[in-house]
N, C-alpha and C positions, 0 to 999 in steps of 0.2 A: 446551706440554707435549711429551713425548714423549722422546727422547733424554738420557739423564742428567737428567731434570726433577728440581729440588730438589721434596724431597715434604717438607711440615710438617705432623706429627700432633700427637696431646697431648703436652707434655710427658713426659719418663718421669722421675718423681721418686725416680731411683734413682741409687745412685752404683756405676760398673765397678768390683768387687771382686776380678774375674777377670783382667785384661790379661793379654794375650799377652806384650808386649815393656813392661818397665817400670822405671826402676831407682831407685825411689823409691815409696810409697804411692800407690795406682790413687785417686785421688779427681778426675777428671774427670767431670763430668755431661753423661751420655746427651743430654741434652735443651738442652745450648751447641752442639750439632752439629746439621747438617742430614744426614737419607735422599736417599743420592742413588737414584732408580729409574728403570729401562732395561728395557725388556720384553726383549732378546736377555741382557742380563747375569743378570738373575735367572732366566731360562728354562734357564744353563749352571748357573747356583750349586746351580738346584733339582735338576737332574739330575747334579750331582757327590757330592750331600748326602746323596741320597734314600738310596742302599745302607747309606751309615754311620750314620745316624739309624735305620735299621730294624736295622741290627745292634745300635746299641747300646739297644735294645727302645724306641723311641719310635715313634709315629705319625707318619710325613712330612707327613700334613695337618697337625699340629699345631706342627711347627718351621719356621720365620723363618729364613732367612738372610738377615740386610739390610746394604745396602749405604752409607758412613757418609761422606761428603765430607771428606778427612782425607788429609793427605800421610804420616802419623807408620806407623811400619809398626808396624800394631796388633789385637787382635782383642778380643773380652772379651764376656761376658754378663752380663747387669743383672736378671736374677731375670726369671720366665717361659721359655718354651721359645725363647727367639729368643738366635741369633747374630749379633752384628755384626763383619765386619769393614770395617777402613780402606780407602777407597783405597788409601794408599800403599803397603798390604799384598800386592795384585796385581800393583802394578807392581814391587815388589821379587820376585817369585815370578818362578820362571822355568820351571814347570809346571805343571799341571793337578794333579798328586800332592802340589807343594808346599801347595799350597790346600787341597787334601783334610787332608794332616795339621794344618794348623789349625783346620781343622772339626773334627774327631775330638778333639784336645785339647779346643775348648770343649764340643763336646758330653760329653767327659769332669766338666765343672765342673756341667751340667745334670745329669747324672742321678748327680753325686755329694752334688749341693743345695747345691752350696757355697755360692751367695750367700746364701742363707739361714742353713746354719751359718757365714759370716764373723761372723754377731754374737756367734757365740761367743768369737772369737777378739777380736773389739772389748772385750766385757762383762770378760774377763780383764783385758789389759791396761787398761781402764779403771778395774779396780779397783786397782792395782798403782799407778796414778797420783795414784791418792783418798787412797792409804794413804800415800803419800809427800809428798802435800799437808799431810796431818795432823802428821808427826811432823815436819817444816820450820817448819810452820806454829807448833807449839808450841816446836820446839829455837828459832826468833826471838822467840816472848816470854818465853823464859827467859833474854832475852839472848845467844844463841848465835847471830848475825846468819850470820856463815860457815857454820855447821854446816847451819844451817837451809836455806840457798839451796841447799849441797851435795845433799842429803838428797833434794831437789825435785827439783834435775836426775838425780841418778842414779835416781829412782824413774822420772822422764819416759823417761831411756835405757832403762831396764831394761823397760818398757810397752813402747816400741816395738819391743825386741829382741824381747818374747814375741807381737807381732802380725804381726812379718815371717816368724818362724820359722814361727807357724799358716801364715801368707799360702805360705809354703815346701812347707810339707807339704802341701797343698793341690793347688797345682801338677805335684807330684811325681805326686798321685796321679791328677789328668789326663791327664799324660802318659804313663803307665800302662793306664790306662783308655782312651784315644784310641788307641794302638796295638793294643791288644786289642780294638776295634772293628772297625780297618780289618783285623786278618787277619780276623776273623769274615767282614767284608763281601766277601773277596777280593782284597781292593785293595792294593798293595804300599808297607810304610813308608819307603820311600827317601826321600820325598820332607819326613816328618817329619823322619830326618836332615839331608839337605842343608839344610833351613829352617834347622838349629839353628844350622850352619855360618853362615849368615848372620846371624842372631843374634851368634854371636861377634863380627863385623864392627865390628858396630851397640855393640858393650861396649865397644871400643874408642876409639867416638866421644867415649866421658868419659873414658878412661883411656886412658895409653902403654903400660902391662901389665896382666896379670892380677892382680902384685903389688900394684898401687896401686888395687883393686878390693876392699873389705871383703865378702866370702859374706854373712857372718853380713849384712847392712846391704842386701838385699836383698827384694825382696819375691819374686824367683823364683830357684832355684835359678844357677848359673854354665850358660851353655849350652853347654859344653864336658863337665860333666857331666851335663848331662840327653841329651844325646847319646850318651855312653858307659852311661849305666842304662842306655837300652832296647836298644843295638846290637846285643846277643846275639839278644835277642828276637824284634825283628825281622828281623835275617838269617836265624833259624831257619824263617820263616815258609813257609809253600809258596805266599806269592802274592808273595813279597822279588822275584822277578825276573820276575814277570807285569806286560806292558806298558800303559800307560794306551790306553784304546779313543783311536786318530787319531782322529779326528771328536771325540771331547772337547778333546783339544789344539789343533785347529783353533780351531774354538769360541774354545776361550782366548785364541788369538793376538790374534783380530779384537776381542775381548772387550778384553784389555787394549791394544792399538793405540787404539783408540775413545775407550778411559778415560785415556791420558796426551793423545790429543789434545784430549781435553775439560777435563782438573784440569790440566795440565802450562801456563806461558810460553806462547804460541803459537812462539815464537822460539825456545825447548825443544824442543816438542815437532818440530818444524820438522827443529833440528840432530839429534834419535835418527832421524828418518823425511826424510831430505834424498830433494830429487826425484827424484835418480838411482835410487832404489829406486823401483821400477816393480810391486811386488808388492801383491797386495791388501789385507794389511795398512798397508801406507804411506800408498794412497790414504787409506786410512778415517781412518787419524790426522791428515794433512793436512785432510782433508775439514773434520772439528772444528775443528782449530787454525786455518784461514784461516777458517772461519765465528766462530770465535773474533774473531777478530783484525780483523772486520767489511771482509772483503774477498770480498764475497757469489759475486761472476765466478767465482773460482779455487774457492771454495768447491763451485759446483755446479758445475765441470767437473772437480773430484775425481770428485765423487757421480755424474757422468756415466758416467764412467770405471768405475763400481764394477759402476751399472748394467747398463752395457755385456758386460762379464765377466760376470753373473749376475742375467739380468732380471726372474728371479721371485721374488728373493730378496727377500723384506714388508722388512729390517731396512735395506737399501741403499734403498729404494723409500722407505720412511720418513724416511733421512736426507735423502734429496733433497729432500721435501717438505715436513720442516720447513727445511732453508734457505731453502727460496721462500719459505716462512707468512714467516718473520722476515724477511726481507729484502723485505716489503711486495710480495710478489706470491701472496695465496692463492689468486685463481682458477688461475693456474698449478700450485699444491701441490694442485690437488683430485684431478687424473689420475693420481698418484705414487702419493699416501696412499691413494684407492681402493683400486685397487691390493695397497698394501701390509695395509691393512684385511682383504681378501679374501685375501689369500698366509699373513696369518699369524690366519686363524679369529675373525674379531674381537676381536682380541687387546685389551685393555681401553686398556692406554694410546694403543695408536697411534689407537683408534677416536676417545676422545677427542680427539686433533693433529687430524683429519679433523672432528671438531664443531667445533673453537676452527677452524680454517681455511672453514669454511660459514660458519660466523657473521661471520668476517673481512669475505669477499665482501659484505657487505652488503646484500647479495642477498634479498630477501624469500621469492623462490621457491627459495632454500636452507634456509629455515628449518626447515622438516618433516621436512626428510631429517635436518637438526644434531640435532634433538630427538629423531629414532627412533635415530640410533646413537651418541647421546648417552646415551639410557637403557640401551642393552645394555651399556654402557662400566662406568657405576653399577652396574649389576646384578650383574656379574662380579669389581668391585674398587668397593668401598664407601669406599676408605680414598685419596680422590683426590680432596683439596679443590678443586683447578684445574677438574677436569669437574665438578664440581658447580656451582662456579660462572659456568661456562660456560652448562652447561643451564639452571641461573636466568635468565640472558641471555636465551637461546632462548626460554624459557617467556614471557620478557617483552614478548620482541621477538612472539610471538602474541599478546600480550596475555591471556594465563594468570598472572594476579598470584597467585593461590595455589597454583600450584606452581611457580612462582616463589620463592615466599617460603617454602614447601615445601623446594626445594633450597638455598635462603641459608641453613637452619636445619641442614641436612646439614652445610654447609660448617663453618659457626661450632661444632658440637658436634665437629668432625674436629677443630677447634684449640685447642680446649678455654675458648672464649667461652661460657658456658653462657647470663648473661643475653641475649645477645643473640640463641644456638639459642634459649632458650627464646621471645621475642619474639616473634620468628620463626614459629616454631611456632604460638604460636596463634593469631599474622594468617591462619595458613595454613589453620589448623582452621575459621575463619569464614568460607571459602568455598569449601571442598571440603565435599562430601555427609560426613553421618554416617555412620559404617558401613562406607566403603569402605575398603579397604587404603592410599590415601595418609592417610585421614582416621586411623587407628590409626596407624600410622606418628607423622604430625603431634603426635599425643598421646603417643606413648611418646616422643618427643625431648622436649617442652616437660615429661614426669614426670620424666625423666633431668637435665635442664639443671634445674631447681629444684630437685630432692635434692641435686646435687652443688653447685651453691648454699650449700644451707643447712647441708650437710657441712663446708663452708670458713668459711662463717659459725659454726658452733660450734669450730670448731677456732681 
């Protein structure tokens, strides 16, 4: 775990209604992708988000920004307070600002409900489709075979013209709503423009012009006009020419360096970050991309290198040490991740890299320490199948079989195994004490995993 770890939670049994970038019906499923999660990258997301989320009156405890393993440059929300964006989203972003107004835009689709009112927009054109079922349906057995087939497809055309135009007005009113957050919060919309500009680009990729592009036959407005709606608005602003804090931009740089050395070819990311760049960001993308590329040497004499520049930095300290974990040398990653453990507050995820690397050593008189900052890890981020089932290890490796089976049950209800949390669970309840806080636990997982059970079973 640790660096870019794919994270698998439950399913989410919803379909993006919202896309950012789209040019056809958003009917991708949330839940065909994996969460990619980075303690340094969500640490920047959470603190770019935070202002525009409280402007636009929501709780920052209570919105997600999550990060979506995806080269396609995309954003969208799936009902609930959580935003995702694409990878390829950031590496197409060439600011800190740009990211922001994508954030603002979806947080515009949250607090306008839109995935919710989308079934408005569906229940219409659904009916329109029903209705042109019928009188097709009847024009063919009166004999009117042409008529009838006519009748069907234009009723079908006519459904989706009225669910792209809702899907239009929708959009519209995000990016409306998103721009009127980020002046509230201070923060300057340039960076919603220039995004749009790149959009353009991206319309281009299906089309030689604008001309051979149908408006109406889209699911979001032309981004050459949703540029032009707001550009009054936001040059009017008093924050249009207020600079993004350096230290956020920083952040970013390393942030996406990191994230093409990690998604990007190794041999990609390689040619954008060639040796001769000697800069911090280059190490870090090399770093990834030769640990990618299983060339462990180069890898952590990147990481050296990074060290070197900045020793106390938990996120450099961390990469080094998971190159050594992977590359079969964890008593060497235990000096790093320390380290990097103690630099960044027992940050959840890296503490877990630091348990999965104790447990590596095979070490028996490792094992107390895997299990006590194994448990802080859990504590802090409940939603990390990987340390859970680590810690099960750990528990085992004591020979603590019920909580052991304790945390198998964590793990299996994170991924939405219910029978076998539930199992789980009450192997775990038969030998933990009644009463105690693992023992409640044990039992609200095996009452959770059976309800949701027999919820699937009536359905």
């Amino acid at each position: 775990m640790g660096l870019f770890s794919f994270a698998w939670r439950k399913p989410i049994a919803r379909f993006a209604v919202a896309t950012l970038v789209s040019l056809g019906l958003a009917t991708q499923p949330v839940a065909a992708q994996s969460i990619l999660r980075d303690t340094e990258t969500e640490a920047w997301l959470k603190d770019i988000s935070t202002p525009i989320i409280a402007a636009a009156g929501l709780q920052p405890s209570n919105v997600d920004v999550v990060l979506i393993g995806d080269k396609s440059i995309n954003a969208f929300v799936a009902g609930g307070q959580v935003v995702y964006i694409h990878s390829g989203l950031l590496e197409a972003a060439d600011t800190t600002n740009e990211v922001q107004g994508v954030i603002a835009h979806e947080l515009g689709h949250i607090t306008g409900g839109h995935v919710i009112r989308g079934a408005e927009g569906a229940k219409a054109a659904t009916g329109i489709t029903l209705l042109s079922l019928l009188v097709g349906a009847a024009a063919m057995a009166a004999g009117a075979g042409d008529a009838g087939m006519a009748a069907m497809m234009a009723g079908q055309q006519a459904a989706l013209g009225k669910y792209l135009a809702f899907s239009r007005t929708q959009e519209s009113s995000a990016d409306a709503a998103g721009s009127g957050f980020l002046e509230k919060a201070g923060i300057s919309g340039k960076g919603m423009l220039s995004f749009f500009q790149k959009l353009r680009k991206e319309e281009f990729r299906y089309a030689s012009t604008y001309a051979d592009i149908d408006p109406f036959m889209q699911t979001h407005p032309m981004s050459g006009d949703r540029e032009e709606n707001l550009r009054g608005d936001i040059m009017r602003s008093a924050a249009y020419n207020k600079a993004t804090d350096p230290a956020l931009e920083e952040r970013f740089k390393r942030v996406k360096a990191k994230l093409i050395g990690y998604m990007d070819d190794p041999t990609t990311a390689l040619r954008k970050y060639p040796e001769k760049d000697q800069s911090i960001y280059a190490h870090y993308a090399r770093a990834y991309a030769w640990h990618r590329g299983a060339y462990p040497d180069k890898a952590v004499e990147e990481a050296n290198k990074l060290v070197a520049a900045k020793p106390d930095d938990p996120y450099f300290l961390e990469l080094k040490g998971q190159i050594l974990l992977e590359s079969g040398k964890p008593k060497e990653a235990l000096a790093p991740l320390r380290q990097a453990v103690a630099g960044s507050r027992n940050a959840p995820m890296i503490s877990a890299l630091l348990g999965h690397a104790l447990l590596a050593t095979e070490d028996r008189e490792n094992l107390k320490e895997a299990r006590d900052v194994l448990k802080v890890s859990v504590a802090r981020d409940r939603e990390n199948p990987f340390a859970w089932y680590t810690l099960g290890s750990v528990y085992a490796g004591l020979g603590d079989e019920p909580r052991a089976r304790l945390a198998t049950a964590e793990r299996y209800a994170l991924i939405g195994q219910e029978r076998l949390a539930q199992s789980s669970a009450e192997a775990a309840m038969q030998g933990i004490p009644r009463g105690t806080s693992d023992y409640i636990r044990a039992e609200d997982i095996a009452l959770s995993a059976r309800s949701a059970a027999q919820d699937r079973k009536r359905r």
